[in-house]
C-alpha atoms as a printed R data frame, in Angstrom:
    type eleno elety resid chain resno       x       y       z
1   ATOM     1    CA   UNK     A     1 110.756  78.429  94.482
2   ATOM     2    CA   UNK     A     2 111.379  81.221  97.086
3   ATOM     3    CA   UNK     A     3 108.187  83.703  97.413
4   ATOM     4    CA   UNK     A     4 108.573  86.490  94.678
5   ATOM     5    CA   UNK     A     5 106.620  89.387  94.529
6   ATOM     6    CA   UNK     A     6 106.039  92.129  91.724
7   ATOM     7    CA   UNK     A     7 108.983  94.703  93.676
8   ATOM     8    CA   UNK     A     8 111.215  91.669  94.833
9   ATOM     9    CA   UNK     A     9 114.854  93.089  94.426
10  ATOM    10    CA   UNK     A    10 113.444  96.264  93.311
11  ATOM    11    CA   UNK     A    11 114.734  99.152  95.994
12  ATOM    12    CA   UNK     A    12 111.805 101.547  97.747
13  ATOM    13    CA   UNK     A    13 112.525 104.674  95.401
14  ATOM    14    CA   UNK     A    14 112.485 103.078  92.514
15  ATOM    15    CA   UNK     A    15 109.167 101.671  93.201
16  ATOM    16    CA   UNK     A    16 108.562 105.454  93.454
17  ATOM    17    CA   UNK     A    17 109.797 106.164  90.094
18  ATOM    18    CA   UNK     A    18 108.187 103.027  89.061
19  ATOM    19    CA   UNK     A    19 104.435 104.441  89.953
20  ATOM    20    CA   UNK     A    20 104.997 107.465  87.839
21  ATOM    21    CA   UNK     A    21 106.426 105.051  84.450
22  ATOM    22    CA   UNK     A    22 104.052 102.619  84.485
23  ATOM    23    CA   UNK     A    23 100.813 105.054  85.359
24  ATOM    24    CA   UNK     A    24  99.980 102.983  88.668
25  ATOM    25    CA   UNK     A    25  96.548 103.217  90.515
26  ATOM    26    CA   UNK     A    26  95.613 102.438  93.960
27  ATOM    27    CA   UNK     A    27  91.855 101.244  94.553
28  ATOM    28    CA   UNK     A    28  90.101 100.115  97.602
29  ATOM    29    CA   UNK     A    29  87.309  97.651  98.000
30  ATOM    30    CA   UNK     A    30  85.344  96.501 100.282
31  ATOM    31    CA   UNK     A    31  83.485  92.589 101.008
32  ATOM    32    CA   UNK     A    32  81.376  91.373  97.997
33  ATOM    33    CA   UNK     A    33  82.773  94.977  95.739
34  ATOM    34    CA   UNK     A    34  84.119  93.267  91.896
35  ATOM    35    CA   UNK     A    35  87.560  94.504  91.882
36  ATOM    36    CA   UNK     A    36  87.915  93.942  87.916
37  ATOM    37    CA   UNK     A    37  85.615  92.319  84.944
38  ATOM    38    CA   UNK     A    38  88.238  90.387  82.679
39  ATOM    39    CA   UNK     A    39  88.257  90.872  78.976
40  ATOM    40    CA   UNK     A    40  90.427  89.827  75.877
41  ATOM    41    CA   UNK     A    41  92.072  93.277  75.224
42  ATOM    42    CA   UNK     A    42  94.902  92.527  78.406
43  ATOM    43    CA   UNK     A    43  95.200  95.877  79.248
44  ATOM    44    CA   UNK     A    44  96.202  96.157  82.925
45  ATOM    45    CA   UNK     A    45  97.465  93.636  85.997
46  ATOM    46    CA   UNK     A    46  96.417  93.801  89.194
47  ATOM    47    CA   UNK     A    47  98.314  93.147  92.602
48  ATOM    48    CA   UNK     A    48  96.415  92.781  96.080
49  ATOM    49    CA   UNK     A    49  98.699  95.125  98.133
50  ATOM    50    CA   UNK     A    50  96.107  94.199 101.325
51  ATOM    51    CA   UNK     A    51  93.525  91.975 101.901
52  ATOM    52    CA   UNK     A    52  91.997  88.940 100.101
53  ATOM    53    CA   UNK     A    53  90.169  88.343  96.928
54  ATOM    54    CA   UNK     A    54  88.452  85.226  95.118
55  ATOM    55    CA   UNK     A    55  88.883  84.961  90.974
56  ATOM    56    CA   UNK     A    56  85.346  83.492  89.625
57  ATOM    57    CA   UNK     A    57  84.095  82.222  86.054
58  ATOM    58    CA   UNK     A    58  80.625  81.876  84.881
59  ATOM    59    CA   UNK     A    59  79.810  79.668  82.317
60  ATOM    60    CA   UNK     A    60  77.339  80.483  79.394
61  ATOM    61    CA   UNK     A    61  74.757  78.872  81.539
62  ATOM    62    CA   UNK     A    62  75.260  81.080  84.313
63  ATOM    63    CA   UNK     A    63  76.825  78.592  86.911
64  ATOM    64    CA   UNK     A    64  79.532  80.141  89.185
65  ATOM    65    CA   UNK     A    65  83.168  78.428  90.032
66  ATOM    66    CA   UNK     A    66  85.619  79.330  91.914
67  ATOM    67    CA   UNK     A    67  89.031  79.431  90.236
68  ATOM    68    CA   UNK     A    68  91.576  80.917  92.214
69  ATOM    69    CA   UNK     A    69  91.960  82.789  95.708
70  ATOM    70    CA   UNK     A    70  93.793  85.780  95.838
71  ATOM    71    CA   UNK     A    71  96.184  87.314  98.972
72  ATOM    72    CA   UNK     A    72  98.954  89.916  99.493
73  ATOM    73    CA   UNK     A    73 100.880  89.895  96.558
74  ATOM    74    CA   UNK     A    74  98.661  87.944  94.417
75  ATOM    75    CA   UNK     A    75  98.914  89.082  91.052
76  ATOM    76    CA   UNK     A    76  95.989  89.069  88.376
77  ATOM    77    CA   UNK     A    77  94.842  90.124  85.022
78  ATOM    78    CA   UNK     A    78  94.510  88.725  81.636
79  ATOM    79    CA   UNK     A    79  98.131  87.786  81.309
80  ATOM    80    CA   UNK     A    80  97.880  85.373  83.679
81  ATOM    81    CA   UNK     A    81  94.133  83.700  82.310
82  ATOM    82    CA   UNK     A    82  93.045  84.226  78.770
83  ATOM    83    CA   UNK     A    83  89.576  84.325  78.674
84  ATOM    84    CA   UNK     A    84  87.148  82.353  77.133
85  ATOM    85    CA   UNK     A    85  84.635  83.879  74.625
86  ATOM    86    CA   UNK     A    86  81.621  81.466  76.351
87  ATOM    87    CA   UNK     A    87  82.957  82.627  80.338
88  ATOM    88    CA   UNK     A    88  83.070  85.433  82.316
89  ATOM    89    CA   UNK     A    89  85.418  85.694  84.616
90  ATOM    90    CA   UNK     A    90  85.916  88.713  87.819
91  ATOM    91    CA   UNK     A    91  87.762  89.143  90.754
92  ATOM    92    CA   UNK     A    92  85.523  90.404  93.666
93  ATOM    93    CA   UNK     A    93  86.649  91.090  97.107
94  ATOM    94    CA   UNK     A    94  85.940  88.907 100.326
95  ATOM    95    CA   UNK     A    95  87.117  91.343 102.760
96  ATOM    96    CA   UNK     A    96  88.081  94.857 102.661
97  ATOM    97    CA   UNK     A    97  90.908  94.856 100.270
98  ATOM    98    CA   UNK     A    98  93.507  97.651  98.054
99  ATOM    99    CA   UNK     A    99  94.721  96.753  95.375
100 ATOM   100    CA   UNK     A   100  97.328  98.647  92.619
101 ATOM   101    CA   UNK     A   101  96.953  98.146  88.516
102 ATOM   102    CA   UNK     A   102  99.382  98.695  86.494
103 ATOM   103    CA   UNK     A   103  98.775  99.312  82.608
104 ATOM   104    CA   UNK     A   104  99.864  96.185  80.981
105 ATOM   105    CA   UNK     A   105 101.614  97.997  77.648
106 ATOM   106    CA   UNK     A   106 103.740  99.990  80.088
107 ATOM   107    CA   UNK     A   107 105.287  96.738  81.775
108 ATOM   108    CA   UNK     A   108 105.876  94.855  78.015
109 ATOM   109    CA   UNK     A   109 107.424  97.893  76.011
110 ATOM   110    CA   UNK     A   110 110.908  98.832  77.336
111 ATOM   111    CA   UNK     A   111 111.227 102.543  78.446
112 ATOM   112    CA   UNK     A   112 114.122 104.833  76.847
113 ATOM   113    CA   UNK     A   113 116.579 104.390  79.905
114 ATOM   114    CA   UNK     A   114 116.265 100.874  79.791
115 ATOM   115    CA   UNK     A   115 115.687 101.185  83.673
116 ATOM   116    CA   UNK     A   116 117.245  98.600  85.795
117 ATOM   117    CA   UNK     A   117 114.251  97.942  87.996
118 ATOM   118    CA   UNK     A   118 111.776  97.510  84.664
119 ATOM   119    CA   UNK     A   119 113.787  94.795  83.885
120 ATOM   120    CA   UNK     A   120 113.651  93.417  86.990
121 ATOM   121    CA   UNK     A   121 109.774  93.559  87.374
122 ATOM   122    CA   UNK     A   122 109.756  91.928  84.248
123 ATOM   123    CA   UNK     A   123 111.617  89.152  85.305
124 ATOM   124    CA   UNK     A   124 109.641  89.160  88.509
125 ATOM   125    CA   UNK     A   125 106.111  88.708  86.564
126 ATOM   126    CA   UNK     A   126 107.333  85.841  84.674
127 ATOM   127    CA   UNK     A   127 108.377  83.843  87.544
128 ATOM   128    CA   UNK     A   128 105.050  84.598  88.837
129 ATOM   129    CA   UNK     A   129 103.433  83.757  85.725
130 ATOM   130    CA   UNK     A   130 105.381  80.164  86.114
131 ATOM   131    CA   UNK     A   131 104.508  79.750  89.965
132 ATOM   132    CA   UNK     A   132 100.779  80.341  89.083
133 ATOM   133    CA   UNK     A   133 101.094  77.719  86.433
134 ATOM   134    CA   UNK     A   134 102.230  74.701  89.327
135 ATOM   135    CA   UNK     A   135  99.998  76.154  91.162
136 ATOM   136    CA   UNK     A   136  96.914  75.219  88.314
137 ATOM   137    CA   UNK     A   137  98.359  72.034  88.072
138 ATOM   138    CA   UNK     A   138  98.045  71.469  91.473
139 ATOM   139    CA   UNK     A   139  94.513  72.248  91.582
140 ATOM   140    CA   UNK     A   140  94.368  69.873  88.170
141 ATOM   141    CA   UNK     A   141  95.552  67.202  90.369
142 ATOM   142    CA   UNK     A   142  93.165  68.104  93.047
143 ATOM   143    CA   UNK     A   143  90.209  67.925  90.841
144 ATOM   144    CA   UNK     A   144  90.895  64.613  89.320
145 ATOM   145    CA   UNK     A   145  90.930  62.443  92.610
146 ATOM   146    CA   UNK     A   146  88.143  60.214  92.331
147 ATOM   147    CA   UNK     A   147  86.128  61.255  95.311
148 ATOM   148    CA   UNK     A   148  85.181  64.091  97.656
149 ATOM   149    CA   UNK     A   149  87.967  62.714 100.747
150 ATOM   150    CA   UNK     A   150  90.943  62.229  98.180
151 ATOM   151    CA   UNK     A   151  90.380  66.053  96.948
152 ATOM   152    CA   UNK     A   152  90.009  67.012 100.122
153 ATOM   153    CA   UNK     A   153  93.203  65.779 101.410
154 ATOM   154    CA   UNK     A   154  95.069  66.104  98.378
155 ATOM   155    CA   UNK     A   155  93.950  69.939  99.479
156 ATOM   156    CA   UNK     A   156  94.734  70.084 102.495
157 ATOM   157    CA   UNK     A   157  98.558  67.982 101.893
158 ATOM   158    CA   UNK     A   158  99.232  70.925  99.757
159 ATOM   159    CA   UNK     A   159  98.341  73.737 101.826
160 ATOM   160    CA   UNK     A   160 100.687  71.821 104.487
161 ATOM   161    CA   UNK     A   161 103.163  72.036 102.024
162 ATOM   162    CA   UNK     A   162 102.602  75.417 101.359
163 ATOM   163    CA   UNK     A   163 102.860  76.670 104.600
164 ATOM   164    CA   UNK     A   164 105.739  74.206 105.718
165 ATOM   165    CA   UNK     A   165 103.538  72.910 108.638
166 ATOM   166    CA   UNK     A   166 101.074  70.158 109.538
167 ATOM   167    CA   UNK     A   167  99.288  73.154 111.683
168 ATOM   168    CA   UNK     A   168  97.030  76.083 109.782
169 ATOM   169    CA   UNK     A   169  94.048  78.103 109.290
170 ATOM   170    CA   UNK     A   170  92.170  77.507 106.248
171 ATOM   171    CA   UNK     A   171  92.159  80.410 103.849
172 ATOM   172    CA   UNK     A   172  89.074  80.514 102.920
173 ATOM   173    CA   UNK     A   173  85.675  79.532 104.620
174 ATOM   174    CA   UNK     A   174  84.521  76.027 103.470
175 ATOM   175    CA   UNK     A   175  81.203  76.898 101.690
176 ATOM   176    CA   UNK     A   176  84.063  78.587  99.484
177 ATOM   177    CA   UNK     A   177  86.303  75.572  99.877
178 ATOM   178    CA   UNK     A   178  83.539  73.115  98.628
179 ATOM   179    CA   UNK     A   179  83.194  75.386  95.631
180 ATOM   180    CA   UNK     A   180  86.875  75.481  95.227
181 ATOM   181    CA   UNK     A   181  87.088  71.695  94.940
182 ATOM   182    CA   UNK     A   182  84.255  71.210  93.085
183 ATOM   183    CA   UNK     A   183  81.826  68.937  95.469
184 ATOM   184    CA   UNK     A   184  79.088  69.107  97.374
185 ATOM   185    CA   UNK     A   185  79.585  70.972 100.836
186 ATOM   186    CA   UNK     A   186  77.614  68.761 103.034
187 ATOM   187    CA   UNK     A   187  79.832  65.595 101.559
188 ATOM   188    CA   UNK     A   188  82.773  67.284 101.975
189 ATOM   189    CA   UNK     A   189  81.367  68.198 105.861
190 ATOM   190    CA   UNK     A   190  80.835  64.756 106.458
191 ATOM   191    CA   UNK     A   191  84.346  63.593 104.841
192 ATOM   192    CA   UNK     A   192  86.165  65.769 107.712
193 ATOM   193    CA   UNK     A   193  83.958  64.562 110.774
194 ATOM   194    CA   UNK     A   194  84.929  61.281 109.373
195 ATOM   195    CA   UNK     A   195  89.162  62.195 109.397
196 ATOM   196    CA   UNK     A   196  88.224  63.670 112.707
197 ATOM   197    CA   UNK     A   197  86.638  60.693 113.863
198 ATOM   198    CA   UNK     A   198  89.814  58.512 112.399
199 ATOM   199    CA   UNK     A   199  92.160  60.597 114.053
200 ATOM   200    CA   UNK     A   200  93.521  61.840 110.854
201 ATOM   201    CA   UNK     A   201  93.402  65.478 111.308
202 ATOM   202    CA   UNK     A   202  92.086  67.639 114.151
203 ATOM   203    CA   UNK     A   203  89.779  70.789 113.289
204 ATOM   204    CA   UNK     A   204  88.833  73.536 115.887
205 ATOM   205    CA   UNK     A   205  86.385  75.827 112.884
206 ATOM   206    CA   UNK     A   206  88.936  76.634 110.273
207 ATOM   207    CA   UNK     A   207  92.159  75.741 112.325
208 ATOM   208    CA   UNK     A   208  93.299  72.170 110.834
209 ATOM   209    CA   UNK     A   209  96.190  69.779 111.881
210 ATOM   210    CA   UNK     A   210  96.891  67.325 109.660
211 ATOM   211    CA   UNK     A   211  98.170  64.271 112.329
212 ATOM   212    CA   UNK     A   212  99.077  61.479 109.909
C-alpha cells in the first residue's frame, strides 16, 4: 500500500478551507508532555504534523505497555483504538512534537456542499484505519514468537521491510524497544551481541544492518 496521509490528493487551499470546516487545532509539545488522555466518547483525531510520539496503556494494576509509536503523519484517536473500561491509554511526546486535532463529528457528518476534498479525507482515514490494522497484526505476530531473538528479528525483518532496506536507524531507543516487544531489556541486549557475534546483523548504537 503506497504511504497515505490525512491531505493525500487533497490540494493546499483546500486544506485551508478544510481547517476552518472541521474546527482544526494546532498544539505543541514538548519530551515527556501527554499529548491526549483517550476516552470512550471519540470525539477528536489527532495527526503528528512534526515530531514523534509513543501510544501507552495501563492496566488496572498500574503496569505500563507500549502499544504503538507515533511519527509524521501518524494518525490517532479513539477511532483507531476503542478503549477498554479496565485501561488507560495516552499518547505522550518523546521529543518536541505539533500535532493538529480535528473534531471527530465534523469528519463523519457530510457538510452541505458535499465538498470534494471531505470526501477525500474520508477515504484517506479509512485506508489509514486499514494500514494500522496490518500493522497490529504485525506486532501480533511479533509477540507470539516463542522467544526474545525470534521477536527481535521478526522486528527488525519488518522494519527492513518497511523501509525497503537491510540498512536503518532504529526508531525508537531500545529501553523503549524492549517494552515494545514485550521482554526483558537486558535479554534482548544480550540476543543482539549474540547476532553481532554470528555475523547476522551489524549495530553501530541504533544504526542496524541486517546481513543475512
Amino acid at each position: 500500500m503506497e504511504h497515505i496521509t490525512l491531505f493525500t490528493d487533497i490540494l493546499p487551499e483546500e486544506q485551508e478551507r478544510m481547517r476552518v470546516c472541521f474546527k482544526v487545532r494546532e498544539a505543541f509539545f514538548q519530551n515527556g508532555e501527554t499529548i491526549m488522555e483517550y476516552s470512550s466518547s471519540m470525539k477528536k483525531i489527532g495527526l503528528i504534523q512534526e515530531g514523534r510520539a509513543v501510544l501507552y496503556c495501563c492496566d488496572e494494576d498500574g503496569n505500563e505497555y507500549v502499544i504503538d509509536e507515533l511519527n509524521k503523519d501518524s494518525v490517532f484517536g479513539e477511532p483507531f483504538l476503542l478503549p477498554a473500561d479496565s485501561q488507560h491509554y495516552y499518547v505522550c511526546a518523546t521529543m518536541d512534537t505539533k500535532v493538529m486535532f480535528i473534531d471527530y463529528e465534523h469528519v463523519i457528518k457530510r457538510c452541505e456542499n458535499a465538498c470534494h476534498h471531505h470526501s477525500q479525507m474520508v477515504s484517506n482515514l479509512l485506508q489509514m484505519i486499514a494500514l494500522r490494522s496490518r500493522q497490529q497484526t504485525d506486532r501480533i505476530y511479533m509477540l507470539s514468537r516463542s522467544s526474545t531473538r525470534k521477536k527481535l528479528m521478526a522486528y527488525l525483518h519488518s522494519l527492513a521491510a518497511e523501509k525497503n532496506t537491510g540498512k536503518f536507524k532504529l526508531p525508537m531507543s531500545y529501553t523503549a524497544l524492549a517494552q515494545y516487544l514485550s521482554v526483558d531489556r537486558s535479554a534482548m541486549m544480550r540476543e543482539i551481541r549474540n547476532l553481532t557475534d554470528e555475523g547476522v546483523l551489524w549495530r553501530d548504537g541504533r544504526n542496524v544492518e541486517l546481513l543475512m
